[in-house]
Structure formats: C-alpha cells, structure tokens
MOPAC internal coordinates of N, CA, C and O (Angstrom, degrees):
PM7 1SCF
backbone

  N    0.0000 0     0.00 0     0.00 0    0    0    0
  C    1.4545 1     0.00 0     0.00 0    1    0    0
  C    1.5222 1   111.73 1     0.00 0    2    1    0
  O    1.2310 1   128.79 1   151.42 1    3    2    1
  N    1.1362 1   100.68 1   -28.58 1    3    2    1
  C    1.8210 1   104.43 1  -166.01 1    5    3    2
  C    1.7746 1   102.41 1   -74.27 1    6    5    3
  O    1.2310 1   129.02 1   124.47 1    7    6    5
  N    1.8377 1   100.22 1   -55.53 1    7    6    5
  C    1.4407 1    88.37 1   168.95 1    9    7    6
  C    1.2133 1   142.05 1   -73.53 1   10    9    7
  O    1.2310 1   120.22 1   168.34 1   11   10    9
  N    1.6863 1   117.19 1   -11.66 1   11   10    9
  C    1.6377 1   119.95 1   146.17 1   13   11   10
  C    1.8323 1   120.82 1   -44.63 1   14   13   11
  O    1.2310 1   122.61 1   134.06 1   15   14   13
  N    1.5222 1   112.60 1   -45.94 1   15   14   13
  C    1.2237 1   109.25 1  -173.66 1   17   15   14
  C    1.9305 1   115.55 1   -73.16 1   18   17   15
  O    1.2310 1   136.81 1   161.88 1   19   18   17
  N    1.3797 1    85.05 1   -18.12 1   19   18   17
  C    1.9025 1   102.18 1  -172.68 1   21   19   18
  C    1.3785 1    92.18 1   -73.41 1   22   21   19
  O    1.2310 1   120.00 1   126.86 1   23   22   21
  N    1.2812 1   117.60 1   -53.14 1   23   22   21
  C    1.6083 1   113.24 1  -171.90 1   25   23   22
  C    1.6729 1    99.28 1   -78.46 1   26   25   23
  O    1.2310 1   104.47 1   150.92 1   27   26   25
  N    0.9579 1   146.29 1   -29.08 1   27   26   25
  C    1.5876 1   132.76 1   164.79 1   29   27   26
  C    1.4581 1   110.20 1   -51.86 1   30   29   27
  O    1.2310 1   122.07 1   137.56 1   31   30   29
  N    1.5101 1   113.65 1   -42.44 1   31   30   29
  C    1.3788 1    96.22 1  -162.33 1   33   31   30
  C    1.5179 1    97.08 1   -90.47 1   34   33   31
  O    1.2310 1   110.22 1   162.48 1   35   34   33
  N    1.4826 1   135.97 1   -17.52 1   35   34   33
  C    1.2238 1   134.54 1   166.10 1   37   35   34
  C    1.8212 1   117.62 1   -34.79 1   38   37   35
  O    1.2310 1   134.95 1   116.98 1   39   38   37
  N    1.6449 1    88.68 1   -63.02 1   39   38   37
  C    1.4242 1   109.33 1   167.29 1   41   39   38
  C    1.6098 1   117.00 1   -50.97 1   42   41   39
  O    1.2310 1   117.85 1   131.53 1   43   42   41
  N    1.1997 1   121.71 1   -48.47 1   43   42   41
  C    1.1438 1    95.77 1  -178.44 1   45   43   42
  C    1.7284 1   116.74 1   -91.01 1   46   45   43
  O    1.2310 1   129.07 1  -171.40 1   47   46   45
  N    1.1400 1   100.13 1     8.60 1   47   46   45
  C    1.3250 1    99.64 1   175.38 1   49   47   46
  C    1.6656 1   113.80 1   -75.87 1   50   49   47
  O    1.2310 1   133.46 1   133.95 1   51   50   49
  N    1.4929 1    91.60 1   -46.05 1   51   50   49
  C    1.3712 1   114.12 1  -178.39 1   53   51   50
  C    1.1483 1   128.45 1   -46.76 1   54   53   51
  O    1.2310 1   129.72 1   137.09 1   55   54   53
  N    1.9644 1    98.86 1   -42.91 1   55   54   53
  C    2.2098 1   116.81 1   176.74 1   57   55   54
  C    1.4520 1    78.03 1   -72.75 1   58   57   55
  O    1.2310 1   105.44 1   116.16 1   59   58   57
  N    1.5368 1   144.58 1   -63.84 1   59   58   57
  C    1.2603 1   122.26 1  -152.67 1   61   59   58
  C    1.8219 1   126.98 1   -71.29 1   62   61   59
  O    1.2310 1   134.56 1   177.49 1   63   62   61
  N    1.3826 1    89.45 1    -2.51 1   63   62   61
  C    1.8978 1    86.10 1   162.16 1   65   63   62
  C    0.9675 1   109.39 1  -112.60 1   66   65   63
  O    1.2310 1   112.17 1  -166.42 1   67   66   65
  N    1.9912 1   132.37 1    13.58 1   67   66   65
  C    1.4687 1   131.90 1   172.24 1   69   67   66
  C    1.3899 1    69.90 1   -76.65 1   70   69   67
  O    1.2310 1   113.67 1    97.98 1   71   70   69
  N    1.8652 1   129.58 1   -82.02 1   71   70   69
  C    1.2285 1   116.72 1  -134.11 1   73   71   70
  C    1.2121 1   115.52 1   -75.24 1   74   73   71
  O    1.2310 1   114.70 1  -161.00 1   75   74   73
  N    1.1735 1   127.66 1    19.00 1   75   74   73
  C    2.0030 1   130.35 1   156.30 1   77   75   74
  C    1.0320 1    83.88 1  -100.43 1   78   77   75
  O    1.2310 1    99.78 1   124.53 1   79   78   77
  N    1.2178 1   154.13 1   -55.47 1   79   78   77
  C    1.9418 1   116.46 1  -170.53 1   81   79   78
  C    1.1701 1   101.36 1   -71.24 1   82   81   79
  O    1.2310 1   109.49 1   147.64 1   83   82   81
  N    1.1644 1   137.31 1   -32.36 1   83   82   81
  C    1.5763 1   110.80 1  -169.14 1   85   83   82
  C    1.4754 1    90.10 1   -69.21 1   86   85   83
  O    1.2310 1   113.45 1    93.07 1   87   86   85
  N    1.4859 1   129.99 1   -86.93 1   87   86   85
  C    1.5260 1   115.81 1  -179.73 1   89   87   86
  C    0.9756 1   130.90 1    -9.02 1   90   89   87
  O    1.2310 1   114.61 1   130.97 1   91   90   89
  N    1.6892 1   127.82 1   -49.03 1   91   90   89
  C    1.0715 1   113.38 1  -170.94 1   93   91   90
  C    1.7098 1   108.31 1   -90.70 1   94   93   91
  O    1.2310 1   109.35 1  -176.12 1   95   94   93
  N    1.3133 1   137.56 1     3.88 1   95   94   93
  C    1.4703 1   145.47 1   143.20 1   97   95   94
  C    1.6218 1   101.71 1   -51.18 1   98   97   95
  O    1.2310 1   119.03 1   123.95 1   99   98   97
  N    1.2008 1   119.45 1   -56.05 1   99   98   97
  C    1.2237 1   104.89 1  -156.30 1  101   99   98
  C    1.6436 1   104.75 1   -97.05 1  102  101   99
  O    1.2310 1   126.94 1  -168.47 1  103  102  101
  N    0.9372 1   104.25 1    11.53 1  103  102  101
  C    2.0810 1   122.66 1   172.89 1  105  103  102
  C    1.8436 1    70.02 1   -71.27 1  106  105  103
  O    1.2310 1   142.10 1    82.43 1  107  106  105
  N    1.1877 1    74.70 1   -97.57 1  107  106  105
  C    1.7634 1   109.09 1  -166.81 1  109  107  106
  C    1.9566 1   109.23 1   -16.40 1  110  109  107
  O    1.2310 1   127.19 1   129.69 1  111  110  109
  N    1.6085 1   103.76 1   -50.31 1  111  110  109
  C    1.6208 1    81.93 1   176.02 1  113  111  110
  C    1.0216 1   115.94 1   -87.45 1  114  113  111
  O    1.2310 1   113.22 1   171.74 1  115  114  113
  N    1.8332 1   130.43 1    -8.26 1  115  114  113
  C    1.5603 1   118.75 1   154.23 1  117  115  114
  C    1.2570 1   115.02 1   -24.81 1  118  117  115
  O    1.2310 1   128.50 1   106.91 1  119  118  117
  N    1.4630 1   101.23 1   -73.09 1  119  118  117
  C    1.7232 1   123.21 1  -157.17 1  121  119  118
  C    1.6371 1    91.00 1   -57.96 1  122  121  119
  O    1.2310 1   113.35 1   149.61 1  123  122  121
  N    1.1563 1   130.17 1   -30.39 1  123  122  121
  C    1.9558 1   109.61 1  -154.55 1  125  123  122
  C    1.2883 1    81.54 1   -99.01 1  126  125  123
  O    1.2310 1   100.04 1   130.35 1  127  126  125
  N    1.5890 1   153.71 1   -49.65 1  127  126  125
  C    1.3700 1   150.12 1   136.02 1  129  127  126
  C    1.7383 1   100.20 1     2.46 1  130  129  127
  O    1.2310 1   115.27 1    92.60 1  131  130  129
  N    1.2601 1   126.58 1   -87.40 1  131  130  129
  C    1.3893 1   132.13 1   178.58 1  133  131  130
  C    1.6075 1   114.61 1   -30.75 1  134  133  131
  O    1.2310 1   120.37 1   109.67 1  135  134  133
  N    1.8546 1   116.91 1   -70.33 1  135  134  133
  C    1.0015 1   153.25 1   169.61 1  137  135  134
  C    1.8872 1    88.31 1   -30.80 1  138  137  135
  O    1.2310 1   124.44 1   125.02 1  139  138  137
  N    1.0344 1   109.08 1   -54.98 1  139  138  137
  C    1.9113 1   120.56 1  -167.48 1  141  139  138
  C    2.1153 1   102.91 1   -65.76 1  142  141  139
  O    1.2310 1   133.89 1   111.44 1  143  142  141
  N    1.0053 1    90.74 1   -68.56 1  143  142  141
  C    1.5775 1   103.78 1   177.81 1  145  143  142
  C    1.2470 1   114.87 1   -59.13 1  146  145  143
  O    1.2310 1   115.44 1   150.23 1  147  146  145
  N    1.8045 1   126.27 1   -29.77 1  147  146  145
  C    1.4031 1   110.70 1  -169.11 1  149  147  146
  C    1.8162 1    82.65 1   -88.21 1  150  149  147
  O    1.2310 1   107.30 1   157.30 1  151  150  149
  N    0.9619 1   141.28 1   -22.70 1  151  150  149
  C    1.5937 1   117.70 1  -176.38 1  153  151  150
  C    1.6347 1   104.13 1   -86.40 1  154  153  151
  O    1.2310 1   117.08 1   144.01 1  155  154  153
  N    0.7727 1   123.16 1   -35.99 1  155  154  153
  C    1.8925 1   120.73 1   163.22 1  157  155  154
  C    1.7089 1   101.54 1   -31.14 1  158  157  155
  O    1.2310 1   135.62 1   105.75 1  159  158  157
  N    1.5108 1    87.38 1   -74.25 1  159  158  157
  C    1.3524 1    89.31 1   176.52 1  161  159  158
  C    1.6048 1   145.54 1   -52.30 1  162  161  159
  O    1.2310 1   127.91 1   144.84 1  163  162  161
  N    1.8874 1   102.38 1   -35.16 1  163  162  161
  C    1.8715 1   100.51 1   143.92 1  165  163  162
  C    0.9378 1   128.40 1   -73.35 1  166  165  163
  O    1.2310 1   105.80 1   171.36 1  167  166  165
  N    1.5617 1   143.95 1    -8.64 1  167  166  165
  C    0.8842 1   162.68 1  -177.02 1  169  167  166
  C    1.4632 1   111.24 1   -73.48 1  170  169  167
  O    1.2310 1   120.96 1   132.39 1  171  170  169
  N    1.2822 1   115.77 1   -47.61 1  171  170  169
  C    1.2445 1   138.74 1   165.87 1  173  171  170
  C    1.6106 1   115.18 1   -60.27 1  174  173  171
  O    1.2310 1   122.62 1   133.06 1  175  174  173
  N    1.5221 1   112.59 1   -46.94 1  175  174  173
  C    1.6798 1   111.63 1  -165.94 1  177  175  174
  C    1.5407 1    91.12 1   -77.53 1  178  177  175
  O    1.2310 1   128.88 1   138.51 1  179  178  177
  N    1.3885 1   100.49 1   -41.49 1  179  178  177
  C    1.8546 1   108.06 1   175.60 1  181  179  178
  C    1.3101 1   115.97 1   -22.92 1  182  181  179
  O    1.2310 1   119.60 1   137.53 1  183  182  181
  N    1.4585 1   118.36 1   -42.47 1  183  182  181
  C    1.4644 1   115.18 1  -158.15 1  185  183  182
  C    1.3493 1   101.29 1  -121.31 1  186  185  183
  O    1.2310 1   115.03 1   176.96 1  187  186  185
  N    1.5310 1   127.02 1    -3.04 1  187  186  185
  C    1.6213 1   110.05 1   171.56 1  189  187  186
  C    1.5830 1    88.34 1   -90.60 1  190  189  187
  O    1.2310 1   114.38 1   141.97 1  191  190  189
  N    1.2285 1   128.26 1   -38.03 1  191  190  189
  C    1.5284 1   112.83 1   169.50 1  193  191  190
  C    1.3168 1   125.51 1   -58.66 1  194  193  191
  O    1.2310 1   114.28 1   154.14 1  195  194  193
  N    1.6731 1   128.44 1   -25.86 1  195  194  193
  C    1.2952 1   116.82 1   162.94 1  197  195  194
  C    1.6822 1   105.18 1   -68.38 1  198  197  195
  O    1.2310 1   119.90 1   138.17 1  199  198  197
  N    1.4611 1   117.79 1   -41.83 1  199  198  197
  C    1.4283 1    98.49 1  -176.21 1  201  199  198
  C    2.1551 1   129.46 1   -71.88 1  202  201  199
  O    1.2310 1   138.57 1   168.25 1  203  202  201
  N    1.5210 1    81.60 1   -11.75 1  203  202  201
  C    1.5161 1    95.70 1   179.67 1  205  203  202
  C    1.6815 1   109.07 1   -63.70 1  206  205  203
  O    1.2310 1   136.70 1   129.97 1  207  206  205
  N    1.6150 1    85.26 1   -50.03 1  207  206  205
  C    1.6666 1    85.22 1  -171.77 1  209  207  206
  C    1.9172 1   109.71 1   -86.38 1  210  209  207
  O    1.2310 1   120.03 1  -159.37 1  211  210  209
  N    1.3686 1   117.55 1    20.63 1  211  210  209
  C    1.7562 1    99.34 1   165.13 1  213  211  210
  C    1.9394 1    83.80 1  -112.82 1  214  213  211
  O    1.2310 1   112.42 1   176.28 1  215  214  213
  N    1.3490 1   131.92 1    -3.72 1  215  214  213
  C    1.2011 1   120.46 1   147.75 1  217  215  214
  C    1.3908 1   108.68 1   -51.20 1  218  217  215
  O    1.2310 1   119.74 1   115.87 1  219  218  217
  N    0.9036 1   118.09 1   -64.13 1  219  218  217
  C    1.9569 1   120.37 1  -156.88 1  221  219  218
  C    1.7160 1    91.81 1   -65.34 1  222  221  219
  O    1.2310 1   116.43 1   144.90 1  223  222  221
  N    1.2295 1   124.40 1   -35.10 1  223  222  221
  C    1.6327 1   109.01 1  -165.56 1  225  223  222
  C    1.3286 1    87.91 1   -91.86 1  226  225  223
  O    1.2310 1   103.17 1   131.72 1  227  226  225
  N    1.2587 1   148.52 1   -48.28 1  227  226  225
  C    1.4615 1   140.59 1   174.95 1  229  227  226
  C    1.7510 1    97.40 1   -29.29 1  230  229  227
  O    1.2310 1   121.50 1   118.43 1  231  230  229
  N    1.5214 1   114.73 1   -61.57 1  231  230  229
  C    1.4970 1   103.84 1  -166.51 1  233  231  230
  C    1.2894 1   116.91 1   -83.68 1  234  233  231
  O    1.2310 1   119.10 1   173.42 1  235  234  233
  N    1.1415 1   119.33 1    -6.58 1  235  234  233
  C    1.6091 1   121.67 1   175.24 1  237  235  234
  C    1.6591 1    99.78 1   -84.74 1  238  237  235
  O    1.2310 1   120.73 1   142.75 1  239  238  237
  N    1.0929 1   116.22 1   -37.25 1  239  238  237
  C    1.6803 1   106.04 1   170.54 1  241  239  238
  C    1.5934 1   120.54 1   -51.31 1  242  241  239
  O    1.2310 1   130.36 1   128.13 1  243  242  241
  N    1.6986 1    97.63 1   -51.87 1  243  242  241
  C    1.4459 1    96.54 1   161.75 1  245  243  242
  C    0.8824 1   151.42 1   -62.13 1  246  245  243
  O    1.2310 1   119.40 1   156.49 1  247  246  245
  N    1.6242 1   118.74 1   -23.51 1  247  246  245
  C    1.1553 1   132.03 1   152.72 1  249  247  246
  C    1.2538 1   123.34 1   -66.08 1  250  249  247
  O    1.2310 1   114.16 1   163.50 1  251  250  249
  N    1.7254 1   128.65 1   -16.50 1  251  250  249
  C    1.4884 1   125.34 1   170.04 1  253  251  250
  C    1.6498 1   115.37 1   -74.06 1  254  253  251
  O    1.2310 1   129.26 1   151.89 1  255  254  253
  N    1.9498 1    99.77 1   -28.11 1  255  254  253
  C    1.2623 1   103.28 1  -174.30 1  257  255  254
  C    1.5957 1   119.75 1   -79.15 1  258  257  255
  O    1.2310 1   124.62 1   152.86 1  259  258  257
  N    1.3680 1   108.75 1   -27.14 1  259  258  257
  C    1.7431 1   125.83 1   169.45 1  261  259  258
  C    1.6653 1    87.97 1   -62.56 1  262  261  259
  O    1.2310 1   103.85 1   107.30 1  263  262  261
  N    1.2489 1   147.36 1   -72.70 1  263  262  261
  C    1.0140 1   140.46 1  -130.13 1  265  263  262
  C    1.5293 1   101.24 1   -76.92 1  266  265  263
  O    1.2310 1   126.10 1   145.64 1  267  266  265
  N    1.7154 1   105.88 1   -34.36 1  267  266  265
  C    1.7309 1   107.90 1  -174.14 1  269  267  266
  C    1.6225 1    98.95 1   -69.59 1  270  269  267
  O    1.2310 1   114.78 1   142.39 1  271  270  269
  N    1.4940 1   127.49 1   -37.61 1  271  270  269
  C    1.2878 1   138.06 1  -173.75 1  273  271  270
  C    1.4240 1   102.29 1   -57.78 1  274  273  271
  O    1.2310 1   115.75 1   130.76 1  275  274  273
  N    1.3502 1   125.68 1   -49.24 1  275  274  273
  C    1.5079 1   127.41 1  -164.21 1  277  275  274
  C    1.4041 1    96.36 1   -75.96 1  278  277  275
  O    1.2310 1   122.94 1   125.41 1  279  278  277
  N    1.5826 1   111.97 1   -54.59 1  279  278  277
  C    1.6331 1    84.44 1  -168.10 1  281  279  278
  C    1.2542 1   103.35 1   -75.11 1  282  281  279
  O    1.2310 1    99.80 1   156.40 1  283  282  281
  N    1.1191 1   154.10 1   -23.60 1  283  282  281
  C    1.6818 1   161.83 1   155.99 1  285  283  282
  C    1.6735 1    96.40 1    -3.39 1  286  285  283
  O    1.2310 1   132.64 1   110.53 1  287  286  285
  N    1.7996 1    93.19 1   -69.47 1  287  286  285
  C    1.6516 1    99.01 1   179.40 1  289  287  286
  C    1.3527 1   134.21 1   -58.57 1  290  289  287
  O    1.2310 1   128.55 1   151.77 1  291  290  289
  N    1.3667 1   101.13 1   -28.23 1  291  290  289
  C    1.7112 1   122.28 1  -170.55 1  293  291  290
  C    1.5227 1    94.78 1   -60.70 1  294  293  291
  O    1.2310 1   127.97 1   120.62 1  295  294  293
  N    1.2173 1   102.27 1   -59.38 1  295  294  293
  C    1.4613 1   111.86 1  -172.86 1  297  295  294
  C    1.5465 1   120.03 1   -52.24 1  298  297  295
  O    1.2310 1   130.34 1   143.93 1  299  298  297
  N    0.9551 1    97.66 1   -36.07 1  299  298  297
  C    2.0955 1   123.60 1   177.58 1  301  299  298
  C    1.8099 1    89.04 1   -61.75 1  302  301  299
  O    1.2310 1   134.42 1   126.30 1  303  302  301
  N    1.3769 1    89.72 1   -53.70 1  303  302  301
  C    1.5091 1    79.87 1  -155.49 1  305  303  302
  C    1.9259 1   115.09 1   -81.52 1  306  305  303
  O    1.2310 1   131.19 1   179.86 1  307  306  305
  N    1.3042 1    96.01 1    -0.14 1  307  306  305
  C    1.5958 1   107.06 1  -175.76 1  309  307  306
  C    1.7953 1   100.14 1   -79.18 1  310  309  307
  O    1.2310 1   132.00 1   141.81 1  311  310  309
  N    1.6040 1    94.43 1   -38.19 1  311  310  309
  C    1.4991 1    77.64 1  -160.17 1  313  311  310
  C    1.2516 1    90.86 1   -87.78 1  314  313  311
  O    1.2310 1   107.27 1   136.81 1  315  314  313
  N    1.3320 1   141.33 1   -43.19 1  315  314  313
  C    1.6767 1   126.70 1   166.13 1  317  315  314
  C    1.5141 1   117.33 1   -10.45 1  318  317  315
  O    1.2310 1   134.25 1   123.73 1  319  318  317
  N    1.3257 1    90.04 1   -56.27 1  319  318  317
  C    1.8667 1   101.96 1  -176.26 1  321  319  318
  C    1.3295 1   105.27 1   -64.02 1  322  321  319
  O    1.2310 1   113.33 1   136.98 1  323  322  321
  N    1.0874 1   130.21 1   -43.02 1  323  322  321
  C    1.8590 1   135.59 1  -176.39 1  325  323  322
  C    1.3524 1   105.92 1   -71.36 1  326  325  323
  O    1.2310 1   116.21 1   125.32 1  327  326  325
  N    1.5547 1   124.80 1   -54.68 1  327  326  325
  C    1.7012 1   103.23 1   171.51 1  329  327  326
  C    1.5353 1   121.87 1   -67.16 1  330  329  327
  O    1.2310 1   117.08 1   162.92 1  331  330  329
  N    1.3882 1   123.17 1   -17.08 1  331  330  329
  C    1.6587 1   121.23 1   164.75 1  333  331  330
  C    1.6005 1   100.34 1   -57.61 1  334  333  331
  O    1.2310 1   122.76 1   112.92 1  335  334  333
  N    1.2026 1   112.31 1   -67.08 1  335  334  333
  C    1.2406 1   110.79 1  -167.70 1  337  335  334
  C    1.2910 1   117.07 1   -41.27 1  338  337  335
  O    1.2310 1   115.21 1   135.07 1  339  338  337
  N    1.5738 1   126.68 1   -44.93 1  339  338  337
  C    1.3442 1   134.56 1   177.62 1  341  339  338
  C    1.6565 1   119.70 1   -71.10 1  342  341  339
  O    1.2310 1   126.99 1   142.89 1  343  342  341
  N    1.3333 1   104.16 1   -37.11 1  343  342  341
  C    1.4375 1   116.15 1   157.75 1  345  343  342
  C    1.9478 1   120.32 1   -62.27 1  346  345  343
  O    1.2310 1   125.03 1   128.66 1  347  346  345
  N    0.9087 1   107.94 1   -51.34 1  347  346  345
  C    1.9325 1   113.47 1   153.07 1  349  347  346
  C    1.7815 1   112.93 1   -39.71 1  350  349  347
  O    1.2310 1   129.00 1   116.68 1  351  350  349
  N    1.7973 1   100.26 1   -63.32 1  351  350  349
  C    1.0247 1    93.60 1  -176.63 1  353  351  350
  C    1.8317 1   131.84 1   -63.14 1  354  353  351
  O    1.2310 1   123.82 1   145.41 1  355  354  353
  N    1.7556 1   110.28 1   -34.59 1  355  354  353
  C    1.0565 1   117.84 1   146.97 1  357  355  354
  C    1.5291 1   139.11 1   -30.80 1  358  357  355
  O    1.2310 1   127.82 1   121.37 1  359  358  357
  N    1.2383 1   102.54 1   -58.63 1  359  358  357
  C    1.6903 1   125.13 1   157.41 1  361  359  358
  C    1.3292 1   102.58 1   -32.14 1  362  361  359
  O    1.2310 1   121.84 1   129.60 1  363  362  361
  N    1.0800 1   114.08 1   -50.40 1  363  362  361
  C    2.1449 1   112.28 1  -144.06 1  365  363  362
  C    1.6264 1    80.39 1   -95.21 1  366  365  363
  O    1.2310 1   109.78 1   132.96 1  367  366  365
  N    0.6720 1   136.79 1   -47.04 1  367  366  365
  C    1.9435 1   138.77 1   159.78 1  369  367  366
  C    1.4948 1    98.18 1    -5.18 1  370  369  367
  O    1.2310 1   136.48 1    79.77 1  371  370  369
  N    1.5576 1    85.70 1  -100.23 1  371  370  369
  C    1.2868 1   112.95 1   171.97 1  373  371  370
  C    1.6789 1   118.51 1   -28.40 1  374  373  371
  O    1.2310 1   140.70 1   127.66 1  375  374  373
  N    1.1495 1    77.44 1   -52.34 1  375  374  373
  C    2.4902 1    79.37 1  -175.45 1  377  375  374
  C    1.6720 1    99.14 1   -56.87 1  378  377  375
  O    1.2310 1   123.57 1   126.23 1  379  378  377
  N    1.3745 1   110.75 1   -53.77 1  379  378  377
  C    1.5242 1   106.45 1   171.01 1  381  379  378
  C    1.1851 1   157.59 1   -55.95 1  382  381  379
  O    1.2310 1   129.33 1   160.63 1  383  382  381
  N    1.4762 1    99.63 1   -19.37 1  383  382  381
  C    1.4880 1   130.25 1   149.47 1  385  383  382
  C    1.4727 1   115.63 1   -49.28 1  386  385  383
  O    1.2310 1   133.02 1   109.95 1  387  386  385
  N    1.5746 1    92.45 1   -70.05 1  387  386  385
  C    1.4349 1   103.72 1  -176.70 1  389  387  386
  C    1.2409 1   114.10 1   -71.16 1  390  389  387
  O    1.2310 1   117.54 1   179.52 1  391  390  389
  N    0.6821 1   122.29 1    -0.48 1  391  390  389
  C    1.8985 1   142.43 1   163.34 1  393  391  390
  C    1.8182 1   110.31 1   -74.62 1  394  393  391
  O    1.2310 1   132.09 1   130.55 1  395  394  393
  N    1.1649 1    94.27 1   -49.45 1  395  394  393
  C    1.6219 1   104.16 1  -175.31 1  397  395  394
  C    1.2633 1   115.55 1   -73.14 1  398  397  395
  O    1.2310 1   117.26 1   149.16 1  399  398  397
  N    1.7536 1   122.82 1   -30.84 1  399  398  397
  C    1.1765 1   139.81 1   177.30 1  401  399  398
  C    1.5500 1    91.88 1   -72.56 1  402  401  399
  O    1.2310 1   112.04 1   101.25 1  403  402  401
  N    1.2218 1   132.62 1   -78.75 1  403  402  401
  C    1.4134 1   130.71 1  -130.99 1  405  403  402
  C    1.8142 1    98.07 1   -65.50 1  406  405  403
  O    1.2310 1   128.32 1   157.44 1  407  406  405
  N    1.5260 1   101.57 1   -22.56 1  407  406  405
  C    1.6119 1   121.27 1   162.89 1  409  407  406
  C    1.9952 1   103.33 1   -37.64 1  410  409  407
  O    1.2310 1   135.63 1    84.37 1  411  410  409
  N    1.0357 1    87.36 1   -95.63 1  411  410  409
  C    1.1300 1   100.43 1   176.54 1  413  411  410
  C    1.3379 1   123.75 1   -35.01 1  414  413  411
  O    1.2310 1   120.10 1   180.00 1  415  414  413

C-alpha cells in the first residue's frame, strides 16, 4: 500500500511539475510574443516620428523661403515706392517752375 501511495503521489507530483512547465513555456512565449509586438510597435512610432519630423523641417524650410520671398518683395516694393515719391517730388519742381514762368 505504501508503495502504491508513493507512486500516486510521485505521479501527481510529476503531472504537477508537467503543468508548471508547460505554464511556465507558455508564460515565457507570452512575454517574448509581447517583448516581439511592443518593438514592432516602437519601431513603428520610430518612423512616423522620423517622417513627422523631415515634415516639420520640409515646412520650416518653407516657411524661411516665403519669409526671404516676402521681405525680398517688401524691399522691391519700398524702393519702388521711394523712386515714385522722388519722381512726384520732381514733378511738383517742375509744376512750379512752370508755375513761376506762366507767372511771369
């Protein structure tokens, strides 16, 4: 009887460290499963953030080049405005002259 019960409890000792190794196999390929997907997954943010940020320098370039363009024009258009003005002022010269003559 004793060695029937020795070999029962052997046995069940035995299914009960099959079913912690099997558990702990399938612990274990959860986690490397997990371990697998969470780097997919940085892997993934990795590269919409590399592509986000040559977005942001793509538009910050453009925005340096609009900004060189605008003042580019400003400037075009400042001194445009400064030879009218001098050309006006010339004019009114002239009108006054001929103003002074027709006086006379």
């Amino acid at each position: 009887r004793q060695t029937a019960a020795a070999v029962e409890k052997q046995a069940t000792a035995t299914a009960l460290q099959t079913q912690a190794s099997e558990r702990l196999e399938r612990s274990v390929a959860m986690e490397e499963e997990t371990r697998r997907e969470t780097a997919e997954e940085l892997e993934r943010i990795s590269t919409r953030l590399d592509l986000a940020l040559a977005d942001k320098a793509r538009a910050e370039a453009g925005l340096r080049d609009a900004t060189f363009d605008a003042e580019n024009a400003a400037r075009a258009r400042d001194e445009e405005l400064s030879e009218a003005r001098s050309e006006v002022a010339q004019f009114s010269k002239e009108l006054e002259l001929l103003k002074e003559k027709d006086r006379r």
